[in-house]
N, C-alpha and C positions, 0 to 999 in steps of 0.2 A: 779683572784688574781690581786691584785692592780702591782705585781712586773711583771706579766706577760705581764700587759697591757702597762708599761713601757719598756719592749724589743719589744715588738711590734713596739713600736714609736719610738724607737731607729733603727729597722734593717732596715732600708733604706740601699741599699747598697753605696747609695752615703756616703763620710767621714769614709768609711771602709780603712783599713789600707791597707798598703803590705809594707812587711818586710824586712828587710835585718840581717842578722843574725851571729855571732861569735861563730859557735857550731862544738864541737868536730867531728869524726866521729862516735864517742858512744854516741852522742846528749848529754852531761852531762849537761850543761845548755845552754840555747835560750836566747839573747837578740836581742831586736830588735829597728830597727829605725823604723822613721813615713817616706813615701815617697808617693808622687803624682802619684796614682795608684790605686784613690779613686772608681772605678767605676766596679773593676774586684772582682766577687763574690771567697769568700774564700771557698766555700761549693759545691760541685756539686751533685747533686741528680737525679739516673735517677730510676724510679719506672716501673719495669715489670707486668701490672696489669694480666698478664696470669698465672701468676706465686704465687702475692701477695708482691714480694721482693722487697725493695729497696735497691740499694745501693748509699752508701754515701761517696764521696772521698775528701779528705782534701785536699784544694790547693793552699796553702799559702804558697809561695814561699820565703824561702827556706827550712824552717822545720817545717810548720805546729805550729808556737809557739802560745800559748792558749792568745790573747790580749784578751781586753773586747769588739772588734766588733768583732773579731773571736767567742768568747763565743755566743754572742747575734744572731749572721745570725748560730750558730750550734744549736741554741736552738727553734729557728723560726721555724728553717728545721723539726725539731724533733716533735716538737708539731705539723705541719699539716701532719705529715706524721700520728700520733699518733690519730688525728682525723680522718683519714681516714680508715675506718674501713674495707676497704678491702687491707689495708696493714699490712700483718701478721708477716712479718721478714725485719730486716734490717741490714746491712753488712756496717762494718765502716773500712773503708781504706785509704790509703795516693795516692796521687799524682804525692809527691815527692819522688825522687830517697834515697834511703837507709835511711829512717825517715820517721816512721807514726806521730809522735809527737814529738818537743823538749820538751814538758811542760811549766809551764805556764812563760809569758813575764817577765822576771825582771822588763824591761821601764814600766811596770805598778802597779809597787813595788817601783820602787827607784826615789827619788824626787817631790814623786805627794801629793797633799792634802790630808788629814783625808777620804774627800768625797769620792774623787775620788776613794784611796784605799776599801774605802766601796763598792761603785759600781761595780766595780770591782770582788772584794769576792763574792757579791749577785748573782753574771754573775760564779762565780763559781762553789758556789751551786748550780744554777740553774742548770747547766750543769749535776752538778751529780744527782741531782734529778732527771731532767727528764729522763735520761738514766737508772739508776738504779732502777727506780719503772716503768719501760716502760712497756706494756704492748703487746711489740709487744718480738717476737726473735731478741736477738742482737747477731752479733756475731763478731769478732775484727780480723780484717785482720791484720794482725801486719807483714808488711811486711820492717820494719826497725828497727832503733832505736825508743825508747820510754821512757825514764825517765821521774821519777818528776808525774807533771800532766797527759803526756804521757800515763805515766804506770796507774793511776785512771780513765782515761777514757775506759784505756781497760779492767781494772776491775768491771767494770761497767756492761759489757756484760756478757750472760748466755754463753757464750764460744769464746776459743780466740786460733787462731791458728796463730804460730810467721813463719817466713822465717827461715830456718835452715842456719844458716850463726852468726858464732862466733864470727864477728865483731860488729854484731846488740846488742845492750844491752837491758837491763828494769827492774824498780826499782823506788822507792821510795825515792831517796838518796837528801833529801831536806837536813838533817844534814850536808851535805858536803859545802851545802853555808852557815852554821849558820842560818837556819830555820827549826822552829821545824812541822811536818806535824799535820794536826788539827788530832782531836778524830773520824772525821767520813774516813777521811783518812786510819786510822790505822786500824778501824772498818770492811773496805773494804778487807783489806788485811786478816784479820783476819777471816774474813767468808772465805777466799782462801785457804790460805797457811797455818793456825793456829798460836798460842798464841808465840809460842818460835819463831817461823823461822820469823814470824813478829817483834820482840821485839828485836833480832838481825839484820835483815835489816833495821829497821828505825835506832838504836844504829848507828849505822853503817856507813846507808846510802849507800848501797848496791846498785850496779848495775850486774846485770845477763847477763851474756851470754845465749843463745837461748840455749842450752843444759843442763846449769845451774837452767834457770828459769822451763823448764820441767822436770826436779830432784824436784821441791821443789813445784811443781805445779801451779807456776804460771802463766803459761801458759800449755795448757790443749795437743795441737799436735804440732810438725813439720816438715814442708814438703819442700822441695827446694823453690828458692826466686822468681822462678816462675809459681808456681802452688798453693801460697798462696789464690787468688782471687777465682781461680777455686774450691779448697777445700772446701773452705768458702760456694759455690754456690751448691756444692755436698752434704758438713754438714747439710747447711739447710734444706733441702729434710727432713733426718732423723727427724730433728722436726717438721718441719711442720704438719710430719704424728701423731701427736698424738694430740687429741683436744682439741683445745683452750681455752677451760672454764676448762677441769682440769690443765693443765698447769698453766695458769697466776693466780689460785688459790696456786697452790702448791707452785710459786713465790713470789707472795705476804705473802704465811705465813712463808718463809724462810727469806726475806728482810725488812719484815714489822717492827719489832723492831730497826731494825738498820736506816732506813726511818724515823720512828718517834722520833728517840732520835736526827737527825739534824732541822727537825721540829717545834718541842717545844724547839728549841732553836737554831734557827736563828739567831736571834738579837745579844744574847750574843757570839756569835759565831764570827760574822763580828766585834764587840766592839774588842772581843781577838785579834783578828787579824790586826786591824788597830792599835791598841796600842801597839803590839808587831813590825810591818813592819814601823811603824814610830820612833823608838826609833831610838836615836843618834847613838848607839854601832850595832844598825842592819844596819842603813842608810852608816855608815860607813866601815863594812863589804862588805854590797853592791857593793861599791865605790871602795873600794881597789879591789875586783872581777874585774869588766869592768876596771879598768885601768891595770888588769894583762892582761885581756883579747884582751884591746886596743894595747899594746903591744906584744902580742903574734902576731895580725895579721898584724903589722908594719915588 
């Protein structure tokens, strides 16, 4: 794919970001700056070939926020893991302390060109694509906060176990900045959680406590905030044991319609989006947001 060939040439790790960040400690939203820090990988990946497992730990200091070289060195990671065909599972977790994800960069929403926005969203999709039509075991360490995009990446995975800690949030709550979440978004949630408890968290913009979100099932277990990794490594066992050609059959005929409806409509997908993130009345929302939030940390 012509887009894939383009992250490719894009993930040099050189001109990678590292962030600095104004997020709650219920991660509600991630913004970040750009800083000379171009050289330090956002991804670390270590692959147990005795096993088949990799795990993947987000380390972007300070909350993991989704930029578009963060998307691009997550997607690189993902597809050679994805070629490698003696990697059966993979474990997605954070680095940093009480936050798997803030979700995605505002600084890559507010003030940027039409393009820019576009490239952007494509490094979004990519993201969920590759992850949710993966072929391998995913499973989501959720060992912090998680909103926003946060929370789509760990919906993304065949299972997702949170830290039990009532501080941690996760949710969907893009409504709360005046943005509305796309259709594969909601799609996502909606294979989770079903039609109503979705239709009220988006309304909403809903953020869950870890107790919360495994009431409503959006998150599947919970276990203390340090034995999330371990779980995760114990979980997978259970799948592993069962073979691989019925599984990623069973997978793909569970995901495949909701796969193909972002697909055959990509293009229109990124147009919505950049015409909606560019408008005056959203730009300015934006604006008013980081100048609440510039002073909150003054």
């Amino acid at each position: 794919m012509a887009l894939r060939a383009a992250l490719r040439k894009k993930c040099g790790l050189s001109g990678l970001l590292s962030q600095l960040s104004s997020c709650s400690s219920h991660g509600r939203v991630c913004v970040a700056q750009r800083r000379n820090n171009s050289t330090s990988p956002k991804i670390k990946v270590d692959f147990d070939q005795s096993t088949g497992v990799a795990v993947m730990r987000m380390q972007s200091p300070p909350v993991n926020s989704l930029s578009l070289d963060f998307l691009t060195e997550l997607c690189i990671n993902v597809e050679k893991l994805e070629m490698d065909k003696s990697c059966r599972g993979l474990i997605i977790t954070s680095s940093q302390p009480k936050v798997f994800s803030a979700g995605l960069d505002i600084m890559e929403m507010y003030g940027k060109s039409p393009e820019r926005c576009g490239e952007f969203w494509k490094a979004v999709q990519e993201m969920w694509l590759k992850l949710y039509s993966s072929n391998m075991i995913t499973i989501a360490a959720i060992n912090g906060s998680s909103p926003a995009g946060g929370c789509l990446m760990s919906l993304t995975c065949d299972y997702r176990i949170m830290a039990d800690n009532p501080r941690f949030s996760i949710g969907l709550n893009e409504t709360q900045l005046g943005i509305v979440a796309p259709f594969w978004f909601k799609d996502t949630m909606i294979n989770t959680v079903g039609h109503r408890t979705t239709e009220i968290a988006l309304e909403l913009g809903l953020l869950y406590n870890s107790s919360e979100a495994l009431k409503v099932g959006l998150v599947d277990q919970l276990v203390p905030e340090d034995q999330v990794l371990t779980t995760a490594t114990q979980t997978m066992t259970k799948w592993l044991a069962i073979p691989d050609h019925a599984r990623q059959i069973t997978k793909s005929m569970m995901r495949k319609p909701t796969i193909d409806k972002l697909t055959s409509n990509r293009e229109a997908d990124i147009q919505n989006f950049v015409s909606f993130i560019t408008k005056d009345s959203i730009q300015k929302s934006l604006r008013v947001y980081l100048e609440m939030l510039k002073k909150r940390k003054g």
